[in-house]
Residue frames relative to the residue before (quaternion, step in Angstrom):
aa qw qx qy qz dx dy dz
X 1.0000 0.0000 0.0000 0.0000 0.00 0.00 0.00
X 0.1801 -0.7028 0.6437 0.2434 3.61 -0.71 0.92
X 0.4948 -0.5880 0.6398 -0.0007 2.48 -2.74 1.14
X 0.0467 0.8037 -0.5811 -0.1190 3.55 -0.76 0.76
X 0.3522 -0.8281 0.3928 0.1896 3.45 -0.85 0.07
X 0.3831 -0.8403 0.3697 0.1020 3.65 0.26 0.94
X 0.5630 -0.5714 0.3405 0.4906 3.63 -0.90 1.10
X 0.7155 0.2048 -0.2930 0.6002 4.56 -0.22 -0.33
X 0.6807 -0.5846 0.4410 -0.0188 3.41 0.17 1.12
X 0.2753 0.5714 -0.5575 0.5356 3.29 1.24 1.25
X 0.1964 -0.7449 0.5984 0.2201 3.33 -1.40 0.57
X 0.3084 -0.8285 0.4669 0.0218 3.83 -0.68 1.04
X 0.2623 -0.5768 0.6619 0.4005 4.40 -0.35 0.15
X 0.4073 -0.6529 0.5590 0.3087 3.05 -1.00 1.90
X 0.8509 0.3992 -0.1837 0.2879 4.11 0.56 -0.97
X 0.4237 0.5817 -0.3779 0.5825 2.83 1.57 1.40
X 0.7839 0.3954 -0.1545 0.4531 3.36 1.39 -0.84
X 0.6637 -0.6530 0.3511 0.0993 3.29 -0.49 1.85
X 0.8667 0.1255 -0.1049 0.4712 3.63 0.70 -1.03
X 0.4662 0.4102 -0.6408 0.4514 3.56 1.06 1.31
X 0.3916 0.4393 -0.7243 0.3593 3.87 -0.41 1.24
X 0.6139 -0.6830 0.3587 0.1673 2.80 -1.53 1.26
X 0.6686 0.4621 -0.2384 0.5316 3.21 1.43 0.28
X 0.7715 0.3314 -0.2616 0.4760 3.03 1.77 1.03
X 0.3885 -0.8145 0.3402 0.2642 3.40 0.81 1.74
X 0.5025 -0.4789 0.6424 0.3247 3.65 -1.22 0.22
X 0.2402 -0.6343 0.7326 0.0563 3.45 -0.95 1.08
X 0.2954 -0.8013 0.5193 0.0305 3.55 -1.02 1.13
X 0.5214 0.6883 -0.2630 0.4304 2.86 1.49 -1.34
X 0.7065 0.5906 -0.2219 0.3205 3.54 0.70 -1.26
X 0.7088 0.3629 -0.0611 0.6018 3.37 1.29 -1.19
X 0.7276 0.3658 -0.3354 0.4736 4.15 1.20 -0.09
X 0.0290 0.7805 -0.6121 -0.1236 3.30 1.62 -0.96
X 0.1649 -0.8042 0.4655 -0.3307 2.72 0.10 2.00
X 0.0841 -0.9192 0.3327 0.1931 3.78 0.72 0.68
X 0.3545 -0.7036 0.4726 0.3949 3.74 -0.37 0.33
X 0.5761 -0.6982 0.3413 0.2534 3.07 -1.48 0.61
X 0.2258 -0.8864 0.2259 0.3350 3.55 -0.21 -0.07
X 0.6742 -0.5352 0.1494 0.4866 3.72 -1.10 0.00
X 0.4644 -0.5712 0.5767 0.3543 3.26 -1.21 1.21
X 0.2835 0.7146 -0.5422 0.3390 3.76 0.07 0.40
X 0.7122 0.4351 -0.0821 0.5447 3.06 0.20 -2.32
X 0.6678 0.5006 -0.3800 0.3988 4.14 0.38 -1.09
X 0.6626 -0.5297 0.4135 0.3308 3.18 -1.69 1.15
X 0.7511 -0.3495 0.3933 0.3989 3.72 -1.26 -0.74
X 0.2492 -0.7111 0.5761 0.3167 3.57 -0.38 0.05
X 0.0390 0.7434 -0.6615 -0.0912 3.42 -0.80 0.75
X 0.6055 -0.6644 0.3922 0.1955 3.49 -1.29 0.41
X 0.3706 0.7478 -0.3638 0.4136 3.43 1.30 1.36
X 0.4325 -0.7926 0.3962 0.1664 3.38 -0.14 1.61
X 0.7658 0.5002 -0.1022 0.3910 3.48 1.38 -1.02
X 0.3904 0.6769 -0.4041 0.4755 3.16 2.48 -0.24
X 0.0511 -0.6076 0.7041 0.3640 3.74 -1.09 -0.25
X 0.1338 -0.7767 0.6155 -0.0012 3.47 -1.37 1.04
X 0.3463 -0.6552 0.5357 0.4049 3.83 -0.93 0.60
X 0.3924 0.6648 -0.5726 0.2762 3.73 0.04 1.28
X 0.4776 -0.6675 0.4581 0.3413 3.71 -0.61 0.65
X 0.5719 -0.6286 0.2326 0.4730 4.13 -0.72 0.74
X 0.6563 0.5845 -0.2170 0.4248 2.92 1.41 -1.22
X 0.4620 0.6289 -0.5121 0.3589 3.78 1.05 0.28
X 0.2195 -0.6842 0.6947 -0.0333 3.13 -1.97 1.14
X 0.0468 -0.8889 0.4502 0.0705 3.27 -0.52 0.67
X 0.5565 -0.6529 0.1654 0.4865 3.63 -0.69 0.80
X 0.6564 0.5909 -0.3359 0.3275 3.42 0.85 -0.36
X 0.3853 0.7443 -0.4011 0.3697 3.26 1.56 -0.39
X 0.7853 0.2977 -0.2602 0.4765 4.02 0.35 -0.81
X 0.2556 0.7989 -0.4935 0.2300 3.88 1.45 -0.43
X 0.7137 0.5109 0.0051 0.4790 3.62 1.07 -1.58
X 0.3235 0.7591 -0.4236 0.3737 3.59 1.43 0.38
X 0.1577 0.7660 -0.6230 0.0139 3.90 -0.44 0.22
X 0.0086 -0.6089 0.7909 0.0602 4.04 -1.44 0.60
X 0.8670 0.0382 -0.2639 0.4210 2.41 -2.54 1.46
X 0.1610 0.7907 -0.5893 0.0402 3.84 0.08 0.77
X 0.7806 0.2424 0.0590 0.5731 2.75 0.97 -1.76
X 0.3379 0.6530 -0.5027 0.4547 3.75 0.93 1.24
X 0.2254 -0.7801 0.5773 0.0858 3.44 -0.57 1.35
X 0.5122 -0.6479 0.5514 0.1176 3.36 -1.25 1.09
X 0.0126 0.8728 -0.4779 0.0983 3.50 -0.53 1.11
X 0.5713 -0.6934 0.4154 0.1424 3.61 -0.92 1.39
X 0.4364 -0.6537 0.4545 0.4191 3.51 -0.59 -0.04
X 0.4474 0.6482 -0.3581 0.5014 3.53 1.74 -1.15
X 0.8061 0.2636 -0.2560 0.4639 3.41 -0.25 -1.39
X 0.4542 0.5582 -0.5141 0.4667 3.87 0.37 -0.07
X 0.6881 0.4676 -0.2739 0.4825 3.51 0.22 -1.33
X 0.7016 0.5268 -0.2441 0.4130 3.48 0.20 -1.19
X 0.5607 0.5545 -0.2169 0.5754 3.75 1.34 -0.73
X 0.7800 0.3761 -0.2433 0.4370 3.45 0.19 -1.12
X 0.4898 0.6856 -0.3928 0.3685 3.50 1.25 -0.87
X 0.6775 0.5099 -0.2954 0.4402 3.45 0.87 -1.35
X 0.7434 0.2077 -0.4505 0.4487 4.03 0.35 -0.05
X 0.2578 0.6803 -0.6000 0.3328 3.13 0.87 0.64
X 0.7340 0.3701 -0.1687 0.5438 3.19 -0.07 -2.48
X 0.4993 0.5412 -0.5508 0.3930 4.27 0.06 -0.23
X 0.7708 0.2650 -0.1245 0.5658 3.74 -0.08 -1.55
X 0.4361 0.5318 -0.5804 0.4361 3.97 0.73 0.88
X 0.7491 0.5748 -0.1033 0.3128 3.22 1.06 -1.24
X 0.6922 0.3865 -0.2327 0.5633 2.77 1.82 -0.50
X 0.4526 0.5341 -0.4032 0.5894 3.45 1.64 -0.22
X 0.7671 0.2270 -0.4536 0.3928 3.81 -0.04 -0.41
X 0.4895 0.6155 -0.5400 0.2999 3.75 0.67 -0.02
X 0.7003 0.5197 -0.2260 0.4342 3.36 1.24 -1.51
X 0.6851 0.4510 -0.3138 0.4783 3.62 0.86 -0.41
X 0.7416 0.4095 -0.3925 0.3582 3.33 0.85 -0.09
X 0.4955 0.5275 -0.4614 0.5130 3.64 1.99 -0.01
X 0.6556 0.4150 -0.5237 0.3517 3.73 0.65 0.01
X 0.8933 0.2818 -0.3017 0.1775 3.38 0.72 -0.37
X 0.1092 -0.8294 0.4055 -0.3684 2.34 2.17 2.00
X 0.9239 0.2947 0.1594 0.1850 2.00 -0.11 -2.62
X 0.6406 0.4112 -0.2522 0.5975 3.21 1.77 -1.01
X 0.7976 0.3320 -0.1464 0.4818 3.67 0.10 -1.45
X 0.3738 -0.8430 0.3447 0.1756 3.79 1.04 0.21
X 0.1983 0.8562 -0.4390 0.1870 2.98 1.55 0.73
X 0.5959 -0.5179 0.5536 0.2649 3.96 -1.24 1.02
X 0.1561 -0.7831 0.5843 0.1450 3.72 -0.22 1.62
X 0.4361 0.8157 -0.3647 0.1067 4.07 1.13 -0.34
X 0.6985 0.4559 -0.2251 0.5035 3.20 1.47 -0.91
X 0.6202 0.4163 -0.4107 0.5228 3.84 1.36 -0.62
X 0.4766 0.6840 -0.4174 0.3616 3.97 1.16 0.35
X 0.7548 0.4018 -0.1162 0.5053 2.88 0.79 -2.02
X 0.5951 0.6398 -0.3549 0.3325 3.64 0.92 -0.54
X 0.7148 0.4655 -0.1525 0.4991 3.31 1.56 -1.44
X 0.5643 0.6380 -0.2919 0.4351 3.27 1.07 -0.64
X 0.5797 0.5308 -0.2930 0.5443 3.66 0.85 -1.65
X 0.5766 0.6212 -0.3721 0.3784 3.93 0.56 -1.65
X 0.7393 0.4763 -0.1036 0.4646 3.26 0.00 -2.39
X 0.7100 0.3051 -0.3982 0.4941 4.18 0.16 -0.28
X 0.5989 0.4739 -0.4331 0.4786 3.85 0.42 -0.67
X 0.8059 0.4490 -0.2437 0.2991 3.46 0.36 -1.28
X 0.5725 0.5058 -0.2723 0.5850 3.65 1.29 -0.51
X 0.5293 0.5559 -0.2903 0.5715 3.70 1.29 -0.86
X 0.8252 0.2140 -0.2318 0.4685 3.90 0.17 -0.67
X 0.6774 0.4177 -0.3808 0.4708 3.53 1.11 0.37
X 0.7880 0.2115 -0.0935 0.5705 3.66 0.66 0.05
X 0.4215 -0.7445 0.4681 0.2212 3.53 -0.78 1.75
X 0.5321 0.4561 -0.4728 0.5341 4.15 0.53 -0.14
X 0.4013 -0.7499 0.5108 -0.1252 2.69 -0.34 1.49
X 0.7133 0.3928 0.0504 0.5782 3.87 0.55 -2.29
X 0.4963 0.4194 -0.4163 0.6360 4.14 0.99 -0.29
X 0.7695 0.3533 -0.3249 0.4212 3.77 -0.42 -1.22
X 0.5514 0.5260 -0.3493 0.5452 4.17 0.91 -1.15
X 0.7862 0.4012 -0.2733 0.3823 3.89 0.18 -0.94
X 0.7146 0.3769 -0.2935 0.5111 3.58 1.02 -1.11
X 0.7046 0.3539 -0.4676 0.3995 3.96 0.20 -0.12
X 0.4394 0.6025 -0.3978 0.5345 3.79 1.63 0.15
X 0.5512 0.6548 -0.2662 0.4434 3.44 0.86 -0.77
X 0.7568 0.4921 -0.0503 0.4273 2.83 0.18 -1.97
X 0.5533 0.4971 -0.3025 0.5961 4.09 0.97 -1.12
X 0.7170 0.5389 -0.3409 0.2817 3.62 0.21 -1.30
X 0.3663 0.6283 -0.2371 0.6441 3.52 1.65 -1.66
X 0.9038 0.1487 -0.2242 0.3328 3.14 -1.69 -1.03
X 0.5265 0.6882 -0.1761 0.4671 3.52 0.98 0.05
X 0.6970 0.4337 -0.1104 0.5603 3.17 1.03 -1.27
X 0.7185 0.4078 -0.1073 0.5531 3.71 1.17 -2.04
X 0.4368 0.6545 -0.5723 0.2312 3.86 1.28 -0.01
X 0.7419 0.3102 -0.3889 0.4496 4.21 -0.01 -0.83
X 0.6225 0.4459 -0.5432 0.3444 3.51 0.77 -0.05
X 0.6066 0.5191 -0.3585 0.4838 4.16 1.11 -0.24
X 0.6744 0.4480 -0.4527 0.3736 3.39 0.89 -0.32
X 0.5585 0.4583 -0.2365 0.6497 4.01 1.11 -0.25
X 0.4503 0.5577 -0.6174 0.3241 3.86 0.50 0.01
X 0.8965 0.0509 0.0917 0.4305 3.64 0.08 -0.89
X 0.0184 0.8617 -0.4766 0.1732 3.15 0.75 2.02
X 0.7874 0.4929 -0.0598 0.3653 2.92 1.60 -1.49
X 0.3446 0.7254 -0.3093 0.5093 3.05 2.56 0.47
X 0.3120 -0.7039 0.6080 0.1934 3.49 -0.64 0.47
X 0.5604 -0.6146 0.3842 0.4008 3.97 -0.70 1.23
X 0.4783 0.7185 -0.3187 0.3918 3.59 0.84 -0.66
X 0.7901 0.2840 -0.0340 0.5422 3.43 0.22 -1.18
X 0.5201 0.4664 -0.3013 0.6490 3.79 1.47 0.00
X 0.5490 0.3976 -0.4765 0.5599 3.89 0.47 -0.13
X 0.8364 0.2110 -0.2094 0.4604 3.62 -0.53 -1.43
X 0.2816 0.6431 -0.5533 0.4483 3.86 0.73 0.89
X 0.7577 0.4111 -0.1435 0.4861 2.99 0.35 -2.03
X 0.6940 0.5494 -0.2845 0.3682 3.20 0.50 -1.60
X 0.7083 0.3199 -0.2784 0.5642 4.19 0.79 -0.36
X 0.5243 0.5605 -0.4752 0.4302 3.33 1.27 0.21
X 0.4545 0.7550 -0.1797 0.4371 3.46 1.24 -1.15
X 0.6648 0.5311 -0.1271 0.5097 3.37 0.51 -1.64
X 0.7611 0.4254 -0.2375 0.4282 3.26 0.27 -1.85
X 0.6290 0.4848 -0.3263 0.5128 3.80 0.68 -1.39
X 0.7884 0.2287 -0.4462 0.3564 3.79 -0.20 -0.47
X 0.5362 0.4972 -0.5359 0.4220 4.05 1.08 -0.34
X 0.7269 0.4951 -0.2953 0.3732 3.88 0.13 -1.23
X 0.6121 0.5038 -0.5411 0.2806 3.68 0.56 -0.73
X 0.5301 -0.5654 0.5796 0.2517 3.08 -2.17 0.34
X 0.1172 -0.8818 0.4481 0.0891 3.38 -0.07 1.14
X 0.2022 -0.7843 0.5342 0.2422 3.93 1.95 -0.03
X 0.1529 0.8476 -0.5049 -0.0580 3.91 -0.03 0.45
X 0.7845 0.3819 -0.2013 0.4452 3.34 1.79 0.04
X 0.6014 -0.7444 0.1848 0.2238 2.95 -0.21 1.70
X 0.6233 0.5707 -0.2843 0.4526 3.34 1.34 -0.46
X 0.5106 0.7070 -0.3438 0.3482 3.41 1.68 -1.20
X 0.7019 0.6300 -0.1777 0.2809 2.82 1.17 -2.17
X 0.5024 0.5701 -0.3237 0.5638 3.90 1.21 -1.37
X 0.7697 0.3325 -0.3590 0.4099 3.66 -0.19 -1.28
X 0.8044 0.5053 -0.0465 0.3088 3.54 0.23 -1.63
X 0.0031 -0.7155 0.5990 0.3595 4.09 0.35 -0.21
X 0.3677 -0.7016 0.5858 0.1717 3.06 -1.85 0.21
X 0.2294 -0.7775 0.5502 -0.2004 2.69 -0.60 2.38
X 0.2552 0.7644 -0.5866 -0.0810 3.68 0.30 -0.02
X 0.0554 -0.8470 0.5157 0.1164 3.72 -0.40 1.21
X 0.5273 0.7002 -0.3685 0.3096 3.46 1.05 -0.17
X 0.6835 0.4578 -0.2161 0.5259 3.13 1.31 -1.59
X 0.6678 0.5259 -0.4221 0.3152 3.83 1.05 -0.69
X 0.6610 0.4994 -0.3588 0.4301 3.44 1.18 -0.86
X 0.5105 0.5124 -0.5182 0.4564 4.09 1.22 -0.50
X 0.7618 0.5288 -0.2640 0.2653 3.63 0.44 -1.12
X 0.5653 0.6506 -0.1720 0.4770 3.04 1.86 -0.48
X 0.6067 0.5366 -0.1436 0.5686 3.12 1.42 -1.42
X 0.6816 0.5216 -0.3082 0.4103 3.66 0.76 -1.13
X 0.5091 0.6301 -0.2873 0.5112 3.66 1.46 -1.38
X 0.9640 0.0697 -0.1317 0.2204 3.55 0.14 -0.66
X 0.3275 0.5551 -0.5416 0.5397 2.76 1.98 1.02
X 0.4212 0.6063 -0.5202 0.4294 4.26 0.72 -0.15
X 0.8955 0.3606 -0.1717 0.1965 2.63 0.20 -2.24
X 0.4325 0.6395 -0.4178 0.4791 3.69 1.76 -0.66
X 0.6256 0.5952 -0.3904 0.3193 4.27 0.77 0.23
X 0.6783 0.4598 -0.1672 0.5483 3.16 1.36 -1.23
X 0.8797 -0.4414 0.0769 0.1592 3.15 -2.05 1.03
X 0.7741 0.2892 0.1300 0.5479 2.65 0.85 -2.41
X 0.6605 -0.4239 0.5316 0.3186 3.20 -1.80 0.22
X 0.7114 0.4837 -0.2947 0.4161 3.51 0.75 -1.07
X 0.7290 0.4590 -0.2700 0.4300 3.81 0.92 -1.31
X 0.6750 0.4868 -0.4520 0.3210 3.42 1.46 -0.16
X 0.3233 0.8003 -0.2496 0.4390 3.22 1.84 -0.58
X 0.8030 0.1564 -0.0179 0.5748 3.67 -0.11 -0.98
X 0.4731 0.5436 -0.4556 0.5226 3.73 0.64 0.16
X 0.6909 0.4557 -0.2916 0.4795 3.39 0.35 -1.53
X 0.7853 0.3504 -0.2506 0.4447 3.75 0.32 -1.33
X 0.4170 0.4718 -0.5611 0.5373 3.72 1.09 0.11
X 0.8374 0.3690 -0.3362 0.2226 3.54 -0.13 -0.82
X 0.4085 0.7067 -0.4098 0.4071 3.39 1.40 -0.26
X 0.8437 0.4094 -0.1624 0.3069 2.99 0.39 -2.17
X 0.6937 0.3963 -0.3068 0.5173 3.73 1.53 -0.40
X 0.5896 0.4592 -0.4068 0.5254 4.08 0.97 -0.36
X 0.7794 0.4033 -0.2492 0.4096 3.51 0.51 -1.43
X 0.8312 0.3946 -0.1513 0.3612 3.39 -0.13 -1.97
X 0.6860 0.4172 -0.3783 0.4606 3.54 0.74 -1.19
X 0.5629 0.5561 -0.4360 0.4287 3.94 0.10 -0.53
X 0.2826 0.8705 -0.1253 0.3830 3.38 1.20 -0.61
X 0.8608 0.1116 0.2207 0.4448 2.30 -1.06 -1.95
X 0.7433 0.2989 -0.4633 0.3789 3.64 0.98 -0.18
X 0.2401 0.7008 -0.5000 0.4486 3.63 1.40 0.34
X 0.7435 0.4722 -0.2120 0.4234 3.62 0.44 -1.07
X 0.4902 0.5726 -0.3594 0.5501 3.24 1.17 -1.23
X 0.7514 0.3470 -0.3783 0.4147 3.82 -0.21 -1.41
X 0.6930 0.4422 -0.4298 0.3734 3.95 0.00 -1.09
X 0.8349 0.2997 -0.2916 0.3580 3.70 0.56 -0.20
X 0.4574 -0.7128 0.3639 0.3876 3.29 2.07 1.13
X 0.2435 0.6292 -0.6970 0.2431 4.04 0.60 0.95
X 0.0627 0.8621 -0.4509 -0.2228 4.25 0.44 0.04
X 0.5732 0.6343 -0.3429 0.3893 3.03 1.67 -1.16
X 0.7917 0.3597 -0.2885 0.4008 3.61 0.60 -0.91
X 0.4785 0.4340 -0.5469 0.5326 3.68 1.42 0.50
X 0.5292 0.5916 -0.4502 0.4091 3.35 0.23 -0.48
X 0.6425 0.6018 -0.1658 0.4445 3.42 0.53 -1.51
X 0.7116 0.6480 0.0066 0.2715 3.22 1.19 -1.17
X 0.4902 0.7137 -0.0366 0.4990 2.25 2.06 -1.87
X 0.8281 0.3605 -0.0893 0.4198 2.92 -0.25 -2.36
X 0.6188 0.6502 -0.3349 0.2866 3.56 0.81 -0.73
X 0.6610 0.4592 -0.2108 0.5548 3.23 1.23 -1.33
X 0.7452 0.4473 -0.2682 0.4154 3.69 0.79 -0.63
X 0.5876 0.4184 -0.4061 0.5610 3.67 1.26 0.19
X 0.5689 0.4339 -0.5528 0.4272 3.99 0.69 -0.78
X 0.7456 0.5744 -0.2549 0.2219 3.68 0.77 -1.00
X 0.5559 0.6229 -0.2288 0.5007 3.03 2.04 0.40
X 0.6790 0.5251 -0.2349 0.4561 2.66 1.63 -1.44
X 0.6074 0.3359 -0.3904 0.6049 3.88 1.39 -0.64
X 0.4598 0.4637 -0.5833 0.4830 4.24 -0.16 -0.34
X 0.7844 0.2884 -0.2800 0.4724 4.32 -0.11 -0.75
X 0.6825 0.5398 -0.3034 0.3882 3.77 0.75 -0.25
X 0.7650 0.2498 -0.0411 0.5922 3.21 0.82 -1.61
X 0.6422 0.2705 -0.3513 0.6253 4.21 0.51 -0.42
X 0.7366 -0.3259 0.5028 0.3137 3.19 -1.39 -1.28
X 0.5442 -0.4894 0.5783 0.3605 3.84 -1.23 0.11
X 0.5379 0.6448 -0.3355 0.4271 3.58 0.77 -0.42
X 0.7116 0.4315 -0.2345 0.5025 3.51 0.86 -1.60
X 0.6742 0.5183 -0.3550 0.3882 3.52 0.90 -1.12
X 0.7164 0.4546 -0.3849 0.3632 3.32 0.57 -0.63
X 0.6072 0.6193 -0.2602 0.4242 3.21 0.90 -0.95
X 0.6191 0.6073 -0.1631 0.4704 3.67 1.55 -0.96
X 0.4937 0.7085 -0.1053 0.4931 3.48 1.87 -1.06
X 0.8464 0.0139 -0.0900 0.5247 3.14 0.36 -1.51
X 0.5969 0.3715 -0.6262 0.3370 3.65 0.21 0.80
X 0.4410 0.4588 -0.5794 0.5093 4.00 1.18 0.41
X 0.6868 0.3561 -0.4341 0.4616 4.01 0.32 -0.17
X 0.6303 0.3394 -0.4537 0.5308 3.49 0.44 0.00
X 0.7322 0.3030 -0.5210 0.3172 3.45 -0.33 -0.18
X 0.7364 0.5019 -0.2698 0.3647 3.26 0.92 -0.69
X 0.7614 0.3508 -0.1738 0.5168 3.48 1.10 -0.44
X 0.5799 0.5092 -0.2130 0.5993 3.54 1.29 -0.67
X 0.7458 0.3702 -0.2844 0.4753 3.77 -0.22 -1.00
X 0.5031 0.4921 -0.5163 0.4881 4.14 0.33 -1.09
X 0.7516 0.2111 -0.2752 0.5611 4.26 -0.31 -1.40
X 0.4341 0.4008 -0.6903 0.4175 3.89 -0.36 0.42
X 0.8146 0.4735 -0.2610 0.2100 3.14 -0.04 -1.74
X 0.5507 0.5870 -0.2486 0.5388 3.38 1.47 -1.05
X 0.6426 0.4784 -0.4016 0.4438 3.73 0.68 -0.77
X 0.7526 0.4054 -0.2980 0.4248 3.86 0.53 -1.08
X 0.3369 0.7313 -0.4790 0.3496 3.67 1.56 -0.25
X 0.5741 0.6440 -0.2897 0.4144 3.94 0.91 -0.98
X 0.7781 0.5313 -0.1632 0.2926 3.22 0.63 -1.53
X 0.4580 0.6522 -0.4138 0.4400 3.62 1.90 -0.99
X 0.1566 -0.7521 0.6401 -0.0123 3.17 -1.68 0.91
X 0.2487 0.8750 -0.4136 0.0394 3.57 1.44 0.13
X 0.1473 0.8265 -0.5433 0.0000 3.53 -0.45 1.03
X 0.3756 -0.7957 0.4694 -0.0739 2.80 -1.89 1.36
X 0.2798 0.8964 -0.3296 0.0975 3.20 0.32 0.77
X 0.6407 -0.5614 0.1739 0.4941 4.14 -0.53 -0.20
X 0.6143 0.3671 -0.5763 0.3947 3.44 0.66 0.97
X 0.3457 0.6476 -0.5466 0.4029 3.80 1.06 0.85
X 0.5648 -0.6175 0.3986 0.3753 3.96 -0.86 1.21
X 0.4310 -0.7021 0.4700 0.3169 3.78 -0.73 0.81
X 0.6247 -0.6472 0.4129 0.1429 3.85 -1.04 1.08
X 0.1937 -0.8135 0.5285 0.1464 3.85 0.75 0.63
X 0.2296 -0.7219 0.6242 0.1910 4.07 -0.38 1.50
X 0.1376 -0.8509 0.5038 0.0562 3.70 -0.51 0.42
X 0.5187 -0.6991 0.3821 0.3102 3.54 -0.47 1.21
X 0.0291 -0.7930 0.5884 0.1550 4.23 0.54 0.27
X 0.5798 0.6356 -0.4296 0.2745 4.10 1.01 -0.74
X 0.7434 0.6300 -0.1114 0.1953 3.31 1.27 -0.92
């Protein structure tokens, strides 16, 4: 007697059982009692609650579910002005490190007396910290400090890196250079600045590091001395101080600030290199500054940022308390 086996695995006499002729399908229904589903009609609401248990299958979607879609919420809208006005700032940055670097050449090569581009910056940096901050005897004590230090650690920088060949002391600096203008904190949005202080410690210690890998080249105790504190006050302090300038909306005198550093940096680029370097120095500060802002504005189209209700909900916190 053949044996047949059946979809739930009961075993039946195949020649006993009525509905294995091929002209009589196997009724499943009978042996799964399979219920039908019913009308989502009659079902409650769907609500979007992970912890509800609902008579909805997992894989259900409902029409209201995308209702709550939003693009480009939180995409900020951006001027060409204020674009410009941004970019401007790594400009005047990689001035600062360009005039540091032109004045060790014309230190080092053209032997030029660093005392007056000391005393000049120095006189600058105490007035200017002096009219921006009422502690007066803190600001008088720390840039005293600071002279005393670099002063004290000067014959130990001039012997730091005798046994260095000048070679390997260029592309030191030179990847130092690189690193300080990619890392600095440039704070380009004015709101950031109010909420956030501007601290940019990475770029101070590269600029710091760069100052006395220069300064471990030159002769004397004295040129390494005022070199170093030249380089503080224009890598470190003056970045600074125009950071301040911006948070208290002084623009004219950042402005002022700007152009200033970017013409002295012409006037040594045509003295101490070549007319070649200057020009060449020119137009990538016009391209970044005038070129890049409308790049940036052009790809501004392309953003597609959606928001919608399977994004993680935003906890409003009480900050008054």
């Amino acid at each position: 007697m053949n044996i047949e086996t059946t979809s739930i695995g009961s075993i039946t006499p195949k020649s006993l059982s009525p509905q294995s002729s091929p002209k009589s399908p196997i009724r499943h229904r009978k042996y799964l009692s399979i219920p039908s589903s019913p009308r989502l009609g009659k079902l409650p609401p769907w609500k979007k609650l992970l912890y509800l248990k609902q008579p909805y299958p997992d894989n259900y979607t409902d029409k209201s579910f995308l209702s709550q879609l939003k693009r480009n919420t939180t995409v900020a809208k951006y001027s060409y002005v204020k674009l410009v006005e941004d970019f401007s700032l790594i400009i005047f940055y990689i001035s600062c490190i360009l005039l540091v670097i032109l004045i060790f050449i014309g230190i080092y090569v053209h032997n030029w007396d660093p005392t007056w581009f000391t005393i000049t910056t120095s006189v600058i940096t105490f007035f200017s910290f002096m009219f921006l901050s009422n502690s007066y005897m803190i600001n008088m004590k720390s840039f005293i400090l600071i002279i005393l230090m670099l002063f004290m650690v000067s014959p130990i920088l001039e012997s730091l890196t005798k046994s260095t060949s000048s070679d390997s002391i260029w592309a030191i600096s030179f990847t130092l250079c690189i690193a300080n203008a990619v890392f600095h904190e440039y704070s380009m949005s004015s709101a950031q600045r109010k909420i956030k202080p501007h601290r940019p410690i990475i770029s101070t210690n590269i600029s710091l590091s760069n100052a006395i890998v220069l300064a471990s080249r030159l002769s004397s105790t004295n040129e390494v001395f005022q070199f170093v504190l030249f380089a503080v006050q224009i890598n470190i302090l003056l970045p600074l101080f125009d950071a301040k300038l911006l948070q208290l909306n002084y623009k004219k005198l950042h402005w002022t600030i700007v152009i200033t550093s970017f013409i002295l940096v012409d006037v040594l680029m045509y003295k101490l290199l070549n007319y070649k370097f200057m020009v060449y120095w020119n137009i990538a500060a016009m391209g970044l500054v005038v070129i890049m802002p409308g790049y940036f504005l052009s790809l501004q189209r392309y953003k597609n940022e959606l928001q919608g209700p399977w994004d993680t909900a935003k906890p409003i916190l009480n900050r008054g308390r």
